[in-house]
PAMI-616480 format. One record per residue: x, y, z of N, C-alpha, C, CB in turn; residue number from 1; residue in three letters. Coordinates in nm, 2 decimals. Glycine has a CB too. Layout:
<recs>
+--------+--------+--------+--------+--------+--------+--------+--------+--------+--------+--------+--------+-----+------+
:    n_x :    n_y :    n_z :   ca_x :   ca_y :   ca_z :    c_x :    c_y :    c_z :   cb_x :   cb_y :   cb_z :  nr : rest :
+--------+--------+--------+--------+--------+--------+--------+--------+--------+--------+--------+--------+-----+------+
:      X :      Y :      Z :      X :      Y :      Z :      X :      Y :      Z :      X :      Y :      Z : NUM :  ALA :
...
+--------+--------+--------+--------+--------+--------+--------+--------+--------+--------+--------+--------+-----+------+
</recs>
This chain:
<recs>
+--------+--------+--------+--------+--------+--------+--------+--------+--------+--------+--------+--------+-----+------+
:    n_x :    n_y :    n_z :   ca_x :   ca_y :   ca_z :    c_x :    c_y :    c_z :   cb_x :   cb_y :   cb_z :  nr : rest :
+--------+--------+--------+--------+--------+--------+--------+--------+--------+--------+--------+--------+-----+------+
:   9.00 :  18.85 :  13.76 :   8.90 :  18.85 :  13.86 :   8.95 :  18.91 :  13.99 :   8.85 :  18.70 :  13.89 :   1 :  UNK :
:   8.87 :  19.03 :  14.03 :   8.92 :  19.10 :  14.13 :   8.89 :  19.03 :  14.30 :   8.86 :  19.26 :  14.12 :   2 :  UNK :
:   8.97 :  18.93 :  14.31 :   8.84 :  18.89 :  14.43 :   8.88 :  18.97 :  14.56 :   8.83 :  18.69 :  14.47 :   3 :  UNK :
:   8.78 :  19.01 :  14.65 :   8.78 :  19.07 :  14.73 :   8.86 :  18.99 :  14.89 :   8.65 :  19.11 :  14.71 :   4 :  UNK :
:   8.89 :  19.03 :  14.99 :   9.00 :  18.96 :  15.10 :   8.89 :  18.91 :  15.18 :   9.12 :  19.06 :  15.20 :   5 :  UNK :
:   8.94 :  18.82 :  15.27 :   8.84 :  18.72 :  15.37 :   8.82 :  18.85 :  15.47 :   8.94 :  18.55 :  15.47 :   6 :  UNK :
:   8.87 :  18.96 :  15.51 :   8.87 :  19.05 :  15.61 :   8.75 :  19.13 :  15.52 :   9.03 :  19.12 :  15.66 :   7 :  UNK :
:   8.78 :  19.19 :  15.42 :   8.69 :  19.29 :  15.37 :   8.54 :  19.22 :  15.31 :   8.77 :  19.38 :  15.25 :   8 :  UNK :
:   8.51 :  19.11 :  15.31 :   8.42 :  19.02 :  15.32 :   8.32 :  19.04 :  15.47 :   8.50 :  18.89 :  15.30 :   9 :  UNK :
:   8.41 :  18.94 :  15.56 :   8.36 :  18.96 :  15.73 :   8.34 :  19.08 :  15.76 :   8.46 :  18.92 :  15.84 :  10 :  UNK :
:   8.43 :  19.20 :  15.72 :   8.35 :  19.35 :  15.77 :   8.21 :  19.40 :  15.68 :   8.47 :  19.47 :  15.73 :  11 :  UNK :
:   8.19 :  19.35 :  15.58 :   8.06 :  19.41 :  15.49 :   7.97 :  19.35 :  15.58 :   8.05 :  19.36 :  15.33 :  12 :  UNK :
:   7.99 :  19.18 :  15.58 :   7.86 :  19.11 :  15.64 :   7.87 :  19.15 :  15.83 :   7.89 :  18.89 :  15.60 :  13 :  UNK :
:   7.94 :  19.16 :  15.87 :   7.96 :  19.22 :  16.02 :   7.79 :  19.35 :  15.99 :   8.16 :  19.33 :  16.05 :  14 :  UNK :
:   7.79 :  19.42 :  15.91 :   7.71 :  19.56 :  15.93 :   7.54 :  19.53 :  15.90 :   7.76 :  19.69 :  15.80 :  15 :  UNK :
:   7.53 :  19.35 :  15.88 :   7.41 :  19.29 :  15.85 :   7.34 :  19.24 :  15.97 :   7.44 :  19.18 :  15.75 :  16 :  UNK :
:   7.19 :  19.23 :  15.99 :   7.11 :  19.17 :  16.06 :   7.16 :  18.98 :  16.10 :   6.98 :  19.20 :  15.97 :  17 :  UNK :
:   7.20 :  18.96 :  15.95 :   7.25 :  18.79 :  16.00 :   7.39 :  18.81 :  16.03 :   7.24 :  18.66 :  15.87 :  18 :  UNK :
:   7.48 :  18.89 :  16.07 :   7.63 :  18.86 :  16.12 :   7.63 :  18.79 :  16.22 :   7.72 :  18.98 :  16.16 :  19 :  UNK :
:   7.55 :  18.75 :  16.31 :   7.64 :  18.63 :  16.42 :   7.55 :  18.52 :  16.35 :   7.61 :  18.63 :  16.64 :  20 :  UNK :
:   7.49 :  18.47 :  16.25 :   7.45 :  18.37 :  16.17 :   7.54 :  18.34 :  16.08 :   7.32 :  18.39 :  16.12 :  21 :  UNK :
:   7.54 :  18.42 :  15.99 :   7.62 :  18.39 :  15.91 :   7.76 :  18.38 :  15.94 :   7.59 :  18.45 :  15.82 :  22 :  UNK :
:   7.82 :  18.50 :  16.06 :   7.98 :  18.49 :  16.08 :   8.03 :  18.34 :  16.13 :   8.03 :  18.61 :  16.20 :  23 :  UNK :
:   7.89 :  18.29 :  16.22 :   7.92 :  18.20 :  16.28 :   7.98 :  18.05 :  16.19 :   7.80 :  18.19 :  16.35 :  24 :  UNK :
:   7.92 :  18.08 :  16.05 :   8.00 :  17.97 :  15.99 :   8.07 :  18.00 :  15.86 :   7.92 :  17.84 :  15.97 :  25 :  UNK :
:   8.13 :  18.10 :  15.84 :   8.22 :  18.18 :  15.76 :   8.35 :  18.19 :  15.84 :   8.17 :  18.32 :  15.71 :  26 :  UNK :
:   8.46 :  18.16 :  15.79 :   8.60 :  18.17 :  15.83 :   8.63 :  18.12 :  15.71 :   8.66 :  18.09 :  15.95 :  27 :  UNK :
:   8.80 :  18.17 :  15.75 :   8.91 :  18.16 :  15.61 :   8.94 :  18.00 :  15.56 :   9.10 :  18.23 :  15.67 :  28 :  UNK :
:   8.86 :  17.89 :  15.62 :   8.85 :  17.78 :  15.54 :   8.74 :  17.81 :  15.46 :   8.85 :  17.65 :  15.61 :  29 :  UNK :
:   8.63 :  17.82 :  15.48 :   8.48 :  17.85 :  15.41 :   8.51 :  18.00 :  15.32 :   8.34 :  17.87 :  15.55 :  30 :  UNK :
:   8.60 :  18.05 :  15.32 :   8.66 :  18.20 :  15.24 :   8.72 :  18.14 :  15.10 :   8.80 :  18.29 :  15.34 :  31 :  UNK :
:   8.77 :  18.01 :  15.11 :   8.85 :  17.94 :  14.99 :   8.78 :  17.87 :  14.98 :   8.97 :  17.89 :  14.99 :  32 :  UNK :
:   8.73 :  17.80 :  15.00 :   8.58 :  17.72 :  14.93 :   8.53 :  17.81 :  14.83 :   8.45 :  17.70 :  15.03 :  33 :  UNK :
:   8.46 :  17.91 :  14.88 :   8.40 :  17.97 :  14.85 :   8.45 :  18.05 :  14.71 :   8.38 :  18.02 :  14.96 :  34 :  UNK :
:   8.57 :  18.06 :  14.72 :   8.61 :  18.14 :  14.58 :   8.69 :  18.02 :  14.50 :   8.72 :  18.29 :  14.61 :  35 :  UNK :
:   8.67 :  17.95 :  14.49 :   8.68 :  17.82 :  14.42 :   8.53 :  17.77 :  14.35 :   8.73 :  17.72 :  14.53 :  36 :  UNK :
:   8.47 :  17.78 :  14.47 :   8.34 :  17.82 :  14.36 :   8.26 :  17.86 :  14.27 :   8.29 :  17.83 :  14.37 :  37 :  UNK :
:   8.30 :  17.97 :  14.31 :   8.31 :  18.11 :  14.22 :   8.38 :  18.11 :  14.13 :   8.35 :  18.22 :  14.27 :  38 :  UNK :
:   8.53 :  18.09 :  14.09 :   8.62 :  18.08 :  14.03 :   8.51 :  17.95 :  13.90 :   8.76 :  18.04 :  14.14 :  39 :  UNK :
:   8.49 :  17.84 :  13.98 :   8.47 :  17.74 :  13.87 :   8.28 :  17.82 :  13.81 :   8.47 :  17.54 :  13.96 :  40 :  UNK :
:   8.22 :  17.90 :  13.88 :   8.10 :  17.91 :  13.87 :   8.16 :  18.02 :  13.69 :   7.99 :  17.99 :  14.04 :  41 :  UNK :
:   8.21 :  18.10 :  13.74 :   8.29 :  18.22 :  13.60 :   8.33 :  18.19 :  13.51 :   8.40 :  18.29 :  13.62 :  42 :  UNK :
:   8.40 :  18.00 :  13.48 :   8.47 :  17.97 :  13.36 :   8.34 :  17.99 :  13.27 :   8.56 :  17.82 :  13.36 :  43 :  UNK :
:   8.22 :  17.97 :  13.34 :   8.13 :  18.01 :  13.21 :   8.10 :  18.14 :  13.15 :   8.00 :  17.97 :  13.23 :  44 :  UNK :
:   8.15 :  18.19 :  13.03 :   8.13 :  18.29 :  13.01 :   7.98 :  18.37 :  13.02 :   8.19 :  18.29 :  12.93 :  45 :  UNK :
:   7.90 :  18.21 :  12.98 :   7.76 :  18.30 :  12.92 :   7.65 :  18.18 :  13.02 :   7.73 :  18.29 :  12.68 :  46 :  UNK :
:   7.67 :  18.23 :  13.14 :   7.59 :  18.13 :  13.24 :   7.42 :  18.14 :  13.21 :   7.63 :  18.18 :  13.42 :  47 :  UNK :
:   7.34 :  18.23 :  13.10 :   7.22 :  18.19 :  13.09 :   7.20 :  18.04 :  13.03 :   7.14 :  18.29 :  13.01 :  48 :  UNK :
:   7.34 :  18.06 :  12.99 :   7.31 :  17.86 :  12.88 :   7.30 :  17.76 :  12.98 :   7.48 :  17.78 :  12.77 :  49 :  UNK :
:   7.37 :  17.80 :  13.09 :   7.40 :  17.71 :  13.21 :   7.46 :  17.60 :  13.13 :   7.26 :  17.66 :  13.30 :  50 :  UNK :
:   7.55 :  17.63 :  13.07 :   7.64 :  17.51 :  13.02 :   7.78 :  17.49 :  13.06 :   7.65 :  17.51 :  12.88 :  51 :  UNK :
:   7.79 :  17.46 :  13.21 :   7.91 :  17.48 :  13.24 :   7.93 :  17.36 :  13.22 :   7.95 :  17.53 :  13.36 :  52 :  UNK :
:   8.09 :  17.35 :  13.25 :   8.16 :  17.25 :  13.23 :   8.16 :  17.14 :  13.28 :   8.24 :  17.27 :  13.22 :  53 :  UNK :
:   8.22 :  17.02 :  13.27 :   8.16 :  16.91 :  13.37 :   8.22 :  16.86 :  13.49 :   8.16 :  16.79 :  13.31 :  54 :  UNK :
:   8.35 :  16.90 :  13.47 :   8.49 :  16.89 :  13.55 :   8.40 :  17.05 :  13.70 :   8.69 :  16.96 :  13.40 :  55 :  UNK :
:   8.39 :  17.14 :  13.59 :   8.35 :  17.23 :  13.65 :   8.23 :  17.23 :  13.75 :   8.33 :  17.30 :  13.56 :  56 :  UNK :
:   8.13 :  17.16 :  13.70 :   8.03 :  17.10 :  13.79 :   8.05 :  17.04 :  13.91 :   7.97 :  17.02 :  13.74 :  57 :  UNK :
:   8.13 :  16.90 :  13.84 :   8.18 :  16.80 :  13.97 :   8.26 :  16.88 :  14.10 :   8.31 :  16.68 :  13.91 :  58 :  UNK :
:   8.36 :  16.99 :  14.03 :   8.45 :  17.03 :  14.15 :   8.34 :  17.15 :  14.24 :   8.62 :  17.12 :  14.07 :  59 :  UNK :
:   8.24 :  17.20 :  14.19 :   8.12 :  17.28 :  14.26 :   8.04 :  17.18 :  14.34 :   8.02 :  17.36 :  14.16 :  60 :  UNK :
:   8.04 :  17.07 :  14.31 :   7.95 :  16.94 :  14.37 :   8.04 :  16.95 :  14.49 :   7.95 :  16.77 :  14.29 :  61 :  UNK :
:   8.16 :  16.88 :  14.47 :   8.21 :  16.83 :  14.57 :   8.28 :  16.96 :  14.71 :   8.32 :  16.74 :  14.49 :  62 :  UNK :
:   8.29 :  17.08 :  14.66 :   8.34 :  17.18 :  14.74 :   8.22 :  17.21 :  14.82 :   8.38 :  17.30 :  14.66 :  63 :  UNK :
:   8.12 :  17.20 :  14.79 :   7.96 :  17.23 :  14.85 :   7.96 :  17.09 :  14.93 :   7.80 :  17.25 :  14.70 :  64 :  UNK :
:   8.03 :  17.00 :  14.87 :   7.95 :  16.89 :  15.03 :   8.11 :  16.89 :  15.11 :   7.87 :  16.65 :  14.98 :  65 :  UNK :
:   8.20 :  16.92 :  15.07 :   8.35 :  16.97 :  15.14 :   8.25 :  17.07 :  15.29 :   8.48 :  17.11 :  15.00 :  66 :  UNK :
:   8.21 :  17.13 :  15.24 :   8.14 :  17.22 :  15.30 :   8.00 :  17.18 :  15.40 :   8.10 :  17.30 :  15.17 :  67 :  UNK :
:   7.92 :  17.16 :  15.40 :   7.82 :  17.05 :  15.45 :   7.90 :  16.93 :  15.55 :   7.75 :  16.97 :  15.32 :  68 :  UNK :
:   8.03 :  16.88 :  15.51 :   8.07 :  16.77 :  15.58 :   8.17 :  16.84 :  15.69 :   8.14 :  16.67 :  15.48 :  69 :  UNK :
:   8.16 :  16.94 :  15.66 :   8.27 :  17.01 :  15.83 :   8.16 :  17.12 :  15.89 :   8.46 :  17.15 :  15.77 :  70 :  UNK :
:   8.00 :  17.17 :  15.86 :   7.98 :  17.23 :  15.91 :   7.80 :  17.21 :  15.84 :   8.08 :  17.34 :  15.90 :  71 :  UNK :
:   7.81 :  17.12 :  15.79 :   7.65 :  17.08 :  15.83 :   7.57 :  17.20 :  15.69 :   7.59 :  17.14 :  16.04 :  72 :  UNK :
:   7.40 :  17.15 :  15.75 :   7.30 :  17.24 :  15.67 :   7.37 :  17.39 :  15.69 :   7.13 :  17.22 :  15.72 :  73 :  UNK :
:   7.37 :  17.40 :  15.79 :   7.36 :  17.52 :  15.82 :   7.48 :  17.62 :  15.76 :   7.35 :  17.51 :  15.97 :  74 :  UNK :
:   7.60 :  17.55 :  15.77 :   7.73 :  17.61 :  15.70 :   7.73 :  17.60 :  15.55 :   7.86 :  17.52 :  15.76 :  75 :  UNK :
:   7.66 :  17.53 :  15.46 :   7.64 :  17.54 :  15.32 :   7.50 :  17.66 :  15.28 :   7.61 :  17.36 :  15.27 :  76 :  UNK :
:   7.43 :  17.66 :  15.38 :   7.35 :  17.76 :  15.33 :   7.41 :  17.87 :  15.36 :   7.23 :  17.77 :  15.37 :  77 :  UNK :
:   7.45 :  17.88 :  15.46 :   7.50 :  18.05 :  15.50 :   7.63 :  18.07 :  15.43 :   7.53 :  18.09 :  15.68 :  78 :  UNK :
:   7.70 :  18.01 :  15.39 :   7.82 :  18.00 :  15.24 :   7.72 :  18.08 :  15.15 :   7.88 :  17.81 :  15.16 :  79 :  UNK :
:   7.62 :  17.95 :  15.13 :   7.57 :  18.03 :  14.97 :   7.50 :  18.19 :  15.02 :   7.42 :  17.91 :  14.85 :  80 :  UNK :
:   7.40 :  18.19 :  15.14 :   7.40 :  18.34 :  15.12 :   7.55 :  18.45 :  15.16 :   7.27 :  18.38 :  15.23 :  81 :  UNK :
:   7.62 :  18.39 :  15.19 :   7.74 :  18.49 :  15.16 :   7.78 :  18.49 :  15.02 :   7.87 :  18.46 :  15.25 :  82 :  UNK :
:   7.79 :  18.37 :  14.95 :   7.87 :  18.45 :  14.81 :   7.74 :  18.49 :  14.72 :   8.00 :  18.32 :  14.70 :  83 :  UNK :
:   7.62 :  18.50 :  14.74 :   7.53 :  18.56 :  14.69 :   7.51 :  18.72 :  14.72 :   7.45 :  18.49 :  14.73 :  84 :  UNK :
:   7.55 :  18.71 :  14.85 :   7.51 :  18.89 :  14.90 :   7.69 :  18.95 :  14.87 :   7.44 :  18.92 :  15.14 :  85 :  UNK :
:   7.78 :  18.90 :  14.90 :   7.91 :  18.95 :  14.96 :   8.03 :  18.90 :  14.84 :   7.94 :  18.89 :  15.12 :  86 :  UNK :
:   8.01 :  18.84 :  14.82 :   8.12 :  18.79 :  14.70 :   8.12 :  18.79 :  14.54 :   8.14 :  18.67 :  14.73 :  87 :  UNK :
:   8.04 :  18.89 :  14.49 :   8.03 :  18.95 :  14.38 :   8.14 :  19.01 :  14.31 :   7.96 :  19.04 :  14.40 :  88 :  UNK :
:   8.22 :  18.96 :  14.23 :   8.34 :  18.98 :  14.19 :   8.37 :  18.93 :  14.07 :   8.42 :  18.94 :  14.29 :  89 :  UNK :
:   8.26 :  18.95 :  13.98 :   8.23 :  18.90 :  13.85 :   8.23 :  19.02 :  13.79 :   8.12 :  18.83 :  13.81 :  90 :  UNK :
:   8.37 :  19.03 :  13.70 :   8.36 :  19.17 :  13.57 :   8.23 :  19.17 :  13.49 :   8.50 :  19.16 :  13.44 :  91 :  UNK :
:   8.19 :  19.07 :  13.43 :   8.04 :  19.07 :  13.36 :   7.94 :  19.17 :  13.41 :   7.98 :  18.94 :  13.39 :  92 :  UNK :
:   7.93 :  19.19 :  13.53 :   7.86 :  19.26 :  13.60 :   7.73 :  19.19 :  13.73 :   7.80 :  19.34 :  13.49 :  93 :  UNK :
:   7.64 :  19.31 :  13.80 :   7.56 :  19.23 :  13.87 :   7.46 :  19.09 :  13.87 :   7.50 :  19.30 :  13.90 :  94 :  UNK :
:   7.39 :  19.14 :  13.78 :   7.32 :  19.04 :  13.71 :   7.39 :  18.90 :  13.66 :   7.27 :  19.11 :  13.59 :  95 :  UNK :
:   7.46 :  18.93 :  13.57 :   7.57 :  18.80 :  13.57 :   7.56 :  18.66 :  13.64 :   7.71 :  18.85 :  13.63 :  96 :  UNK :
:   7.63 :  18.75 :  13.82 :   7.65 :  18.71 :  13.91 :   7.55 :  18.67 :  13.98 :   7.72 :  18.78 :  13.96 :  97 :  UNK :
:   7.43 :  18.70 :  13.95 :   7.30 :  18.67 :  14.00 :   7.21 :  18.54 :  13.91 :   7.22 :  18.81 :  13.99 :  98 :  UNK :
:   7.30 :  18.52 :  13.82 :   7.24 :  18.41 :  13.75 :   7.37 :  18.29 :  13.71 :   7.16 :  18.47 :  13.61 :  99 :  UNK :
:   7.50 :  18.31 :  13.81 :   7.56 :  18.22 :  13.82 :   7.51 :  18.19 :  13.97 :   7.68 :  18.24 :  13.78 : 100 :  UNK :
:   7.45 :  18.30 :  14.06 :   7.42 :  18.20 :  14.16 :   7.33 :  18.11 :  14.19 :   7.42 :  18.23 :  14.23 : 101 :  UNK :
:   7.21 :  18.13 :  14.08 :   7.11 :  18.07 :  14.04 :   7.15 :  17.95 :  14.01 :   7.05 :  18.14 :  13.95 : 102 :  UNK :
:   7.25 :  17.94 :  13.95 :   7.28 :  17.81 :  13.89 :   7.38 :  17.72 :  13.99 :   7.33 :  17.83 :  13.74 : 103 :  UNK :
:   7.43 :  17.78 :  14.11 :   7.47 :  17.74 :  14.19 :   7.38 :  17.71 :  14.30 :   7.55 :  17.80 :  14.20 : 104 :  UNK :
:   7.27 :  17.75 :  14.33 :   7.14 :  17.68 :  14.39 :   7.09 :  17.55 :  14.35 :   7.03 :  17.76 :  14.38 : 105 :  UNK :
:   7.09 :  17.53 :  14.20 :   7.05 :  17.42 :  14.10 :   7.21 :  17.28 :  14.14 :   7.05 :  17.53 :  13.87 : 106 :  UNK :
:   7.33 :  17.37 :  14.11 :   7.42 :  17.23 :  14.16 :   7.43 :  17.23 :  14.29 :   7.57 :  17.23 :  14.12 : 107 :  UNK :
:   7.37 :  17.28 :  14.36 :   7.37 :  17.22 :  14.54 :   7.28 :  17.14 :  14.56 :   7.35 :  17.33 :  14.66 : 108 :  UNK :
:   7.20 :  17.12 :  14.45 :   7.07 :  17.03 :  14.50 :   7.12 :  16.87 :  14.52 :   6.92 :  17.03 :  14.38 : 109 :  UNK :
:   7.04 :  16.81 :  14.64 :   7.09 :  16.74 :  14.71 :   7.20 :  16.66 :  14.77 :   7.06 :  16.72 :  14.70 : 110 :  UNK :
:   7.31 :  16.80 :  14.78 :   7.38 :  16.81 :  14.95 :   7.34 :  16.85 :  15.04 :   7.46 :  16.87 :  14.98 : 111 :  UNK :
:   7.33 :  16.71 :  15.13 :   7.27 :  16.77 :  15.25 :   7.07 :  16.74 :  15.22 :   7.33 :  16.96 :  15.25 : 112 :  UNK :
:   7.02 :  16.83 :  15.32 :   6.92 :  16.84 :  15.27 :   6.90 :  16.97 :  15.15 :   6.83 :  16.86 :  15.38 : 113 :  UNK :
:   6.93 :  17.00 :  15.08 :   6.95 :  17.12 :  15.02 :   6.91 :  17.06 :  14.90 :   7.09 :  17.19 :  15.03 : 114 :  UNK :
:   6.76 :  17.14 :  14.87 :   6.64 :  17.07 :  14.76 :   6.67 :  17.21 :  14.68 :   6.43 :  17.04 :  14.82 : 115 :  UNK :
:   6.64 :  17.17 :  14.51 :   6.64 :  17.33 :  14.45 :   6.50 :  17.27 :  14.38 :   6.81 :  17.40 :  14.32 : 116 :  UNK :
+--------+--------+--------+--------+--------+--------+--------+--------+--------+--------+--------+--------+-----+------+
</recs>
């Protein structure tokens, strides 16, 4: 997994309409979260099954309210639109990555207010 640096991340999203939204709660603690998520979202090879693992689940549960509990609604959504727009780093390809985050919308449901 090629994952991409906390710097070359913050410069992509810097060139966006939401960079003082989203920069505002992205930093190099929410940078490792974040690819821990990812990391656990990938052990599935074939995420249309959505049959991840369970261990795998729990540790996405709990990283997402890790997340929420240092920085609120607002810092768990703008996480997930960053590793949705910016943290694509799945050999599988785009799509893939678009239906593991799908299914990371589905395990964030209720942290926080965060309804799927």
């Amino acid at each position: 997994m090629d994952v991409p640096t906390y710097n070359k991340i913050n410069l992509n999203m810097m060139k966006t309409s939401m960079a003082m939204l989203w920069g505002a709660e992205f930093g190099e603690w929410n940078y490792e979260m974040n690819v821990e998520i990812l990391k656990c979202l990938y052990n599935n090879k074939n995420p249309e099954r959505k049959d991840y693992d369970e261990n795998d689940k729990k540790e996405i549960k709990q990283l997402g309210q890790d997340i929420y509990d240092r920085g609120g609604f607002n810092a768990l959504q703008a996480n997930f639109y960053i590793m949705s727009n910016f943290m694509d780093f799945c050999e599988q390809g785009n799509e893939t990555h678009k239906t593991h985050i799908s299914s990371l919308n589905a395990l964030f449901n209720r942290i926080g207010e965060w309804r799927y």
